[in-house]
C-alpha positions as CSV (number, residue, x, y, z in Angstrom):
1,X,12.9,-128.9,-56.4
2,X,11.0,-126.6,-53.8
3,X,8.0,-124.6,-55.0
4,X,8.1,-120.5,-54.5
5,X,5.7,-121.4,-51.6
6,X,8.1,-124.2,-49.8
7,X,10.8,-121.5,-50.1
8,X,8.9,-118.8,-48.8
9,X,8.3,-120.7,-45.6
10,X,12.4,-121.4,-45.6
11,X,12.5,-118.0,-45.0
12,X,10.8,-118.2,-41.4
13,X,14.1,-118.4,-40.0
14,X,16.5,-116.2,-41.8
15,X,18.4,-114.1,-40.5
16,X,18.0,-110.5,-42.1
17,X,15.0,-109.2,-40.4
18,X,13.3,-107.7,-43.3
19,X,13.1,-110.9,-45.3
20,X,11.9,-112.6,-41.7
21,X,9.1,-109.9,-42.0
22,X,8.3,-110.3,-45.8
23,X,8.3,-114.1,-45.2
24,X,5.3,-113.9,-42.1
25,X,3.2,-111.2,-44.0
26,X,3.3,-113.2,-47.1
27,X,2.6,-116.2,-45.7
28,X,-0.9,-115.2,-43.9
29,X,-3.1,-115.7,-46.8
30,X,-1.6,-119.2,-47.3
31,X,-2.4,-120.1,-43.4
32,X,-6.1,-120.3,-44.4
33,X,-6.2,-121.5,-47.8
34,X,-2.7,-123.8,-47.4
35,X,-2.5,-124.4,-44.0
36,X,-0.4,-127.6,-44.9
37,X,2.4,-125.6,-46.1
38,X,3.5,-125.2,-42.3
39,X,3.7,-129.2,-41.6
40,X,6.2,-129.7,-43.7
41,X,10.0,-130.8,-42.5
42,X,8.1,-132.2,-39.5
43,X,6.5,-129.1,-38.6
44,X,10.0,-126.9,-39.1
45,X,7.3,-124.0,-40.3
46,X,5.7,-124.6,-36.9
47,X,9.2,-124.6,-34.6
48,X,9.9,-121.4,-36.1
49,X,6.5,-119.6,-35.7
50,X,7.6,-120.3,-31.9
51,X,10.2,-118.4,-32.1
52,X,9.1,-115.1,-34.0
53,X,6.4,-114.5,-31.6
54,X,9.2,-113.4,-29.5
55,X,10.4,-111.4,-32.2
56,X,9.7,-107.6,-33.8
57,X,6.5,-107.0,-32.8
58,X,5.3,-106.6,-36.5
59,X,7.2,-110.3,-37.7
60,X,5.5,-111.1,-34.3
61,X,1.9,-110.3,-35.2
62,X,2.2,-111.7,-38.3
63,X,3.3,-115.2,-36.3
64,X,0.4,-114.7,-34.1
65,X,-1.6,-114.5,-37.2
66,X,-0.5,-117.5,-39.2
67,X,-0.5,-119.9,-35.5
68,X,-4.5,-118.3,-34.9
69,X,-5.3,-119.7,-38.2
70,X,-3.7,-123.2,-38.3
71,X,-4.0,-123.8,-34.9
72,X,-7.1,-126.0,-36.0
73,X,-5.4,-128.5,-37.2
74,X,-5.2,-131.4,-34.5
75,X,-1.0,-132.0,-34.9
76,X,0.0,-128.0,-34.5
77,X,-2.8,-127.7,-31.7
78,X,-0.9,-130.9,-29.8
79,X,2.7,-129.4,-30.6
80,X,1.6,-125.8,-29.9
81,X,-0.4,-126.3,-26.5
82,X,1.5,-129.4,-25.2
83,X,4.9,-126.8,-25.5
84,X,5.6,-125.5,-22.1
85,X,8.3,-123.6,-23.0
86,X,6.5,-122.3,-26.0
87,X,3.3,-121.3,-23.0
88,X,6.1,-119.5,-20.9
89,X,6.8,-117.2,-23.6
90,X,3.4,-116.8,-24.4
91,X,2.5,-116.0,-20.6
92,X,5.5,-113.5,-20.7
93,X,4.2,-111.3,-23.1
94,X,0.6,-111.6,-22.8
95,X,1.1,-110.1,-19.0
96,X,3.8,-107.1,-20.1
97,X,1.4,-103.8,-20.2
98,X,3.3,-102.4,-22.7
99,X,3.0,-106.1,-25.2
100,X,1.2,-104.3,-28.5
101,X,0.1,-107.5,-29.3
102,X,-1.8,-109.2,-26.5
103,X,-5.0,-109.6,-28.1
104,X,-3.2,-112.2,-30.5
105,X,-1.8,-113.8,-27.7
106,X,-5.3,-114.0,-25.9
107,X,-6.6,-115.1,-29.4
108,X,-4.2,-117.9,-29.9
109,X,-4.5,-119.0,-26.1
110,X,-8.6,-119.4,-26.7
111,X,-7.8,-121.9,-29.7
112,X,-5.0,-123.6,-27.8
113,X,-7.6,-124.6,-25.0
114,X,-9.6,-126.8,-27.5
115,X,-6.3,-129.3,-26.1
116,X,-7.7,-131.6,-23.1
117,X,-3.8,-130.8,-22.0
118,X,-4.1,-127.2,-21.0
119,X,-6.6,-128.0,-18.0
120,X,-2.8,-128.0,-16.7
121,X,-2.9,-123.9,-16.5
122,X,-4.1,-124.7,-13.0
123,X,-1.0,-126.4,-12.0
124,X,1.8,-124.5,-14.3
125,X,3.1,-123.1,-11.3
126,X,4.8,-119.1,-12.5
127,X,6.5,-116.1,-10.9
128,X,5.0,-113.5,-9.4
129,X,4.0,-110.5,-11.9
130,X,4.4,-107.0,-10.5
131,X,1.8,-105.8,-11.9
132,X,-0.9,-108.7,-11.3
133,X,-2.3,-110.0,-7.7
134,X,0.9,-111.6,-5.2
135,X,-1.5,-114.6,-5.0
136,X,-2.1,-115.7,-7.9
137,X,0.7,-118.0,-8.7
138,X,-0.2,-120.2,-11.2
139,X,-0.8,-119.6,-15.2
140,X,-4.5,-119.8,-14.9
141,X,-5.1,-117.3,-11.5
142,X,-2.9,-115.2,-13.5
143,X,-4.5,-114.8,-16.9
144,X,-7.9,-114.7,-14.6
145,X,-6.7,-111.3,-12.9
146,X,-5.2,-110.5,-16.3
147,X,-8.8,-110.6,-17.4
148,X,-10.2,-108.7,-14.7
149,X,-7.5,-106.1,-14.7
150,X,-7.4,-105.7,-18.5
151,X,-10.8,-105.8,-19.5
152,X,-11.0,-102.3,-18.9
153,X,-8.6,-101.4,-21.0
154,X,-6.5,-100.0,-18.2
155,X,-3.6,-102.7,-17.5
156,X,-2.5,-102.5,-21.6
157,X,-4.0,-99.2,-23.6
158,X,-3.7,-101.9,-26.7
159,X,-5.6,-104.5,-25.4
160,X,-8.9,-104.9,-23.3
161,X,-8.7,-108.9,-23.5
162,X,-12.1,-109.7,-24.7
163,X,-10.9,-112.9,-26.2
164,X,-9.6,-114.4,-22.9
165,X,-13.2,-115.0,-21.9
166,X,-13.1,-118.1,-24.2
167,X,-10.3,-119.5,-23.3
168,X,-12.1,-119.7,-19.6
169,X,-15.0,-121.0,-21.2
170,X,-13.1,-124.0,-22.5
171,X,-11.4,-124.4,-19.2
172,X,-14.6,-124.6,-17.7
173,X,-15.3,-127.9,-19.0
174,X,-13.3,-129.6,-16.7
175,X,-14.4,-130.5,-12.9
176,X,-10.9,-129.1,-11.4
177,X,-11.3,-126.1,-13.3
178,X,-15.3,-125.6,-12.7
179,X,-14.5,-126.3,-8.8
180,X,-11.9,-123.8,-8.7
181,X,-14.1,-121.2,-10.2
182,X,-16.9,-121.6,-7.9
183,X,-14.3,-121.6,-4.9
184,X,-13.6,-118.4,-3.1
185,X,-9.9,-118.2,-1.9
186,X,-10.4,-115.2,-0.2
187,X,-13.6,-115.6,1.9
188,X,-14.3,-111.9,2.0
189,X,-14.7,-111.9,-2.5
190,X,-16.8,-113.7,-3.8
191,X,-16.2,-116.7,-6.1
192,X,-13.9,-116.3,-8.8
193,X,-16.9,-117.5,-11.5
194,X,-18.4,-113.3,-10.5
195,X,-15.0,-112.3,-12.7
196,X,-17.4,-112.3,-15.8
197,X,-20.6,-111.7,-14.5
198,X,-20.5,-107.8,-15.3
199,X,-20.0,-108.7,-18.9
200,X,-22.6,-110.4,-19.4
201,X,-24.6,-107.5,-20.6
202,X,-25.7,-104.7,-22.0
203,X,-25.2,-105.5,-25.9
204,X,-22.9,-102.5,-26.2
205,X,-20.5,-104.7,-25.0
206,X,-18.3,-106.3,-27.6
207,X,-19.7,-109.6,-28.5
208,X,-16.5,-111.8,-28.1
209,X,-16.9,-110.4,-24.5
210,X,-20.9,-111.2,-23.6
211,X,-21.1,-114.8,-25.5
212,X,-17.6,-116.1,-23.6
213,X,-18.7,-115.1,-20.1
214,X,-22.0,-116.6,-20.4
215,X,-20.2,-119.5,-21.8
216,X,-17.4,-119.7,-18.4
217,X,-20.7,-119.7,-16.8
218,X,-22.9,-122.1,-18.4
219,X,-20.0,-124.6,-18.8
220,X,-19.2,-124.1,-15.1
221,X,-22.7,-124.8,-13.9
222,X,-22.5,-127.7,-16.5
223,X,-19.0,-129.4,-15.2
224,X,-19.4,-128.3,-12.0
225,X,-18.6,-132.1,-9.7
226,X,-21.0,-133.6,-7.1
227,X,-21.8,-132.9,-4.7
228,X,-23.3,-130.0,-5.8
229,X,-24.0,-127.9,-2.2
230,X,-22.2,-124.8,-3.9
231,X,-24.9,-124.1,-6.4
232,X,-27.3,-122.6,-4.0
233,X,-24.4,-120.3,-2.7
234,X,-23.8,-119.0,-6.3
235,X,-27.2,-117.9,-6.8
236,X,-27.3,-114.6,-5.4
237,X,-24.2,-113.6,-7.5
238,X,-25.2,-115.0,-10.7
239,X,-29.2,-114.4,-11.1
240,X,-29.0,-110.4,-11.4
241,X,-26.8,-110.8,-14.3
242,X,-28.1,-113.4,-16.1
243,X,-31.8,-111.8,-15.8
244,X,-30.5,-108.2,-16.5
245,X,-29.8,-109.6,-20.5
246,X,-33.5,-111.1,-21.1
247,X,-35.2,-107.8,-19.8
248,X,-36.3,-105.7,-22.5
249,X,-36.6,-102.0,-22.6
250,X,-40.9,-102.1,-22.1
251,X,-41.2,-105.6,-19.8
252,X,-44.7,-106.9,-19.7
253,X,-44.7,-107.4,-16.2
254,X,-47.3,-107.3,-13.4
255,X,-46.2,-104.5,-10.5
256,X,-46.3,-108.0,-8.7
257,X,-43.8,-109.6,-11.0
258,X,-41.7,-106.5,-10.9
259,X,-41.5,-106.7,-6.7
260,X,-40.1,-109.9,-7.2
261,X,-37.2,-109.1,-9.2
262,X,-33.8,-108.2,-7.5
263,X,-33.5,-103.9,-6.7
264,X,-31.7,-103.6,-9.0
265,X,-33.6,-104.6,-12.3
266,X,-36.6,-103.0,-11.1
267,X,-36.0,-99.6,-12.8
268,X,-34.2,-99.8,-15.7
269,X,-34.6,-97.3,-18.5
270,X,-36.0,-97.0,-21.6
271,X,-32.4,-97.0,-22.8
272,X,-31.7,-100.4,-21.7
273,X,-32.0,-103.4,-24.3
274,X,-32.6,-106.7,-24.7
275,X,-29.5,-109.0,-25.7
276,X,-30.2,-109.8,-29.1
277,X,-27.5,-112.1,-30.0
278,X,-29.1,-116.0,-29.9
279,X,-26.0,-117.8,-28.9
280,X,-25.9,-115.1,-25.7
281,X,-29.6,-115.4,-25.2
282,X,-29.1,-119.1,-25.1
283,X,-26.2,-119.6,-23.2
284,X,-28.3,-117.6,-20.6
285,X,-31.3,-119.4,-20.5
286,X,-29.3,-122.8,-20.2
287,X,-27.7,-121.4,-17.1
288,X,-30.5,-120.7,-15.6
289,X,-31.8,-124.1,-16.3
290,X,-28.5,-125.4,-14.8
291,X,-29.2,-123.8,-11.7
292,X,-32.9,-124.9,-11.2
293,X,-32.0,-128.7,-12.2
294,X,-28.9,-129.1,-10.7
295,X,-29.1,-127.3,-7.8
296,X,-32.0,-129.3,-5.6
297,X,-35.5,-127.5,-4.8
298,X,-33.6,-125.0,-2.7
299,X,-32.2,-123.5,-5.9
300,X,-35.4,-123.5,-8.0
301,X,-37.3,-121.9,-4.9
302,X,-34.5,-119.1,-4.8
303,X,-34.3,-118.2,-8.5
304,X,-38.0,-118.2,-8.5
305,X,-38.6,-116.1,-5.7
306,X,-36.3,-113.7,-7.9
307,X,-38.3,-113.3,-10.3
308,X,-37.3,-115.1,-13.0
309,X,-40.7,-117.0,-14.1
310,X,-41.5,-113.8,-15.5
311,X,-38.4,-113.0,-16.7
312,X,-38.4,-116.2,-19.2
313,X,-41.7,-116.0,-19.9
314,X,-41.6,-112.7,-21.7
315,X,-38.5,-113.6,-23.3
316,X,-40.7,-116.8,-24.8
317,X,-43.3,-114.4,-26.3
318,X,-40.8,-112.4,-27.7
319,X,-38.5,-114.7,-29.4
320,X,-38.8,-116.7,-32.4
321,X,-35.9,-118.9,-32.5
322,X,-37.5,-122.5,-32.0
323,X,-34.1,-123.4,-29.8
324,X,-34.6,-120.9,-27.5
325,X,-38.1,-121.1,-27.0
326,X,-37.7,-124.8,-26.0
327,X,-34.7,-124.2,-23.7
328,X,-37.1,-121.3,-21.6
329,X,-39.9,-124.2,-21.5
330,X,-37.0,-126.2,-19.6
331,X,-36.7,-123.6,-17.4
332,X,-40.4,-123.1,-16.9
333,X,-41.3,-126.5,-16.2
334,X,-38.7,-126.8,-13.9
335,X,-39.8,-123.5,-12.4
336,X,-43.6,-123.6,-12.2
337,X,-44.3,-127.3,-13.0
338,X,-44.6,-128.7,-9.2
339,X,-45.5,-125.7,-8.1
340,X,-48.8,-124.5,-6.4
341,X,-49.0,-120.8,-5.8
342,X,-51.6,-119.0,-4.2
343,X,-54.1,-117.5,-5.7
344,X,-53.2,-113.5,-7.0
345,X,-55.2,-111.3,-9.1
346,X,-51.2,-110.2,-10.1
347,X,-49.9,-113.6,-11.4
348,X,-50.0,-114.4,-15.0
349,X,-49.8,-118.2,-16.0
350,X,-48.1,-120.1,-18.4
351,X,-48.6,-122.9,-20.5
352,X,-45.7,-124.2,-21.3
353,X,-46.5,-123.3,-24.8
354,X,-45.3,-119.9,-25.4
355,X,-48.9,-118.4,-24.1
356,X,-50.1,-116.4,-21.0
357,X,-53.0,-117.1,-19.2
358,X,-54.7,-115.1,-16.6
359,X,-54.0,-116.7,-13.4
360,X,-52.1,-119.5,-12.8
361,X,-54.0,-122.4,-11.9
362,X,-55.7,-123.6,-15.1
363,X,-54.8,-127.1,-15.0
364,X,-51.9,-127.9,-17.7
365,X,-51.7,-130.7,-19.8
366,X,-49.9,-133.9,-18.4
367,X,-46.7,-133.0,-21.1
368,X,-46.9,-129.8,-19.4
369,X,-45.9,-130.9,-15.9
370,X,-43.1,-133.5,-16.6
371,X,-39.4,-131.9,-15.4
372,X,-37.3,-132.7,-18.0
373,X,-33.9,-134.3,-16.9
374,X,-30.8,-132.5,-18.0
375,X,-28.9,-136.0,-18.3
């Protein structure tokens, strides 16, 4: 005999909408503490959540609710993001400026990208949208100018999308996807991977929305194929926003150091702050490791002729998270560790240690000067 609980999910498919809509809210609190309730009948429960996503947009954001929260198990991740006709509808919606629940949707696509299938977006060929670029015809150009257009909060007045930036991040695990990202279909924009480079400060900026474009970009730079020529190229988009995070609001630096960052970080205010959040901070300083290691002498010449030595180095002294301090000592030592500069009265040295010294040709110790390998 079926428990209250079994029966309750029975009710996923009735047909009087109210009891539909008792049946979904009900059922939320069991989706985290019970989530095995919905794999029952081989996954019946999961079959009809399909389906009510599509429905009343309150039985719908209950659906969305219940798939965000058991879409960790392994067997409803495979049937949910393996469903193509299931992704249709979900694309559908998700792109309607008037869908009142397209955050869900953008939640629920971030956990279905944990699937090694949906590096497929790129190939899920779909019909124009009206309201999105003419040339972006497949799922993932799409939900990329989605993004763009949305994050605003201008495309849907009940969304601004600030999940989406993890799906991407996922994505950007995989070499087709990191290629594509750093391409530039157009050449008069510039690559696709600048889409989240304005989020990726100041810390007024939601949180979901700083930590998933530093992610897109660290796992780009990570995944990115060889040959690796495009790295170089990428560097005058990407340094300015990944530096702008690490500067705090009184910078320690020399009027030397300060020449040698980009125009535009030169004057910020007193009301500008440092990122704060470590998994930010960190997916930032990896980047820029990225960039030095994997993008040949060339690249750690550029980024340091941007001032970025100082940069790191102040974000060293300031920091006490053990992680972070040894992920700027990366970036130093790839930096500064084979390189001679001329002698200044301006430059302030570096130990590799977290301390400044004045100059910086004090010989360093022999740990100091090895590059460490990123594989």
């Amino acid at each position: 005999m079926p428990t209250e609980l079994e029966e309750l999910v029975e009710f996923l498919h009735h047909g009087n909408t109210q009891i539909r809509q008792i049946a979904t809210e009900n059922l939320i609190p069991y989706s985290k503490t019970q989530p095995a309730i919905f794999k029952t009948g081989q996954l019946t429960p999961i079959r009809d959540l399909k389906l009510l996503v599509k429905d009343y947009s309150p039985i719908a954001h209950s659906a969305l609710t219940i798939l965000i929260n058991i879409s960790t198990d392994l067997e409803i991740l495979k049937s949910l993001a393996e469903d193509d006709v299931f992704l249709e509808s979900i694309f559908n919606r998700i792109t309607n400026p008037k869908e009142a629940n397209a955050t869900l949707f953008a939640m629920l696509l971030s956990n279905l990208a944990k699937s090694d299938s949906f590096a497929r977006l790129l190939t899920i060929k779909r019909p124009t949208v009206r309201t999105l670029s003419s040339s972006a015809t497949n799922a993932f150009d799409q939900l990329l100018d989605l993004f763009n257009k949305g994050v605003s909060g201008s495309y849907n007045p009940k969304s601004k999308f600030e999940y989406l930036p993890y799906l991407f991040a996922d994505l950007a695990k995989f070499p087709s996807i990191s290629t594509h990202l750093i391409s530039t279909p157009d050449p008069n924009n510039p690559p696709l991977l600048t889409t989240f480079t304005p989020h990726t400060s100041p810390p007024n900026l939601p949180l979901p929305l700083r930590l998933g474009s530093t992610s897109v970009i660290r796992n780009a730079l990570l995944s990115i194929p060889s040959p690796l020529d495009n790295i170089p190229s990428l560097i005058p988009h990407l340094i300015s926003p990944l530096l702008l995070p690490l500067i705090g609001s009184d910078p320690a630096f020399s009027e030397f150091e300060t020449d040698l960052l980009p125009p535009e970080l030169q004057l910020l205010g007193p009301e500008h702050k440092q990122e704060t959040d470590l998994q930010v901070l960190n997916n930032i300083v990896e980047s820029l490791f990225l960039i030095c290691a994997r993008g040949g002498e060339g690249a750690k010449k550029s980024v340091r002729h941007m001032g970025a030595y100082p940069v790191v180095r102040e974000v060293h002294v300031g920091i006490e998270d053990e992680g972070i301090r040894e992920s700027v000592e990366r970036v130093v030592q790839l930096l500064m560790g084979d390189e001679v500069e001329e002698p200044d009265d301006e430059m302030v040295g570096y130990n590799g240690k977290g301390g400044r010294t004045s100059g910086g040709n004090e010989q360093e110790d022999d740990e100091d000067e090895k590059i460490v390998e990123i594989f």
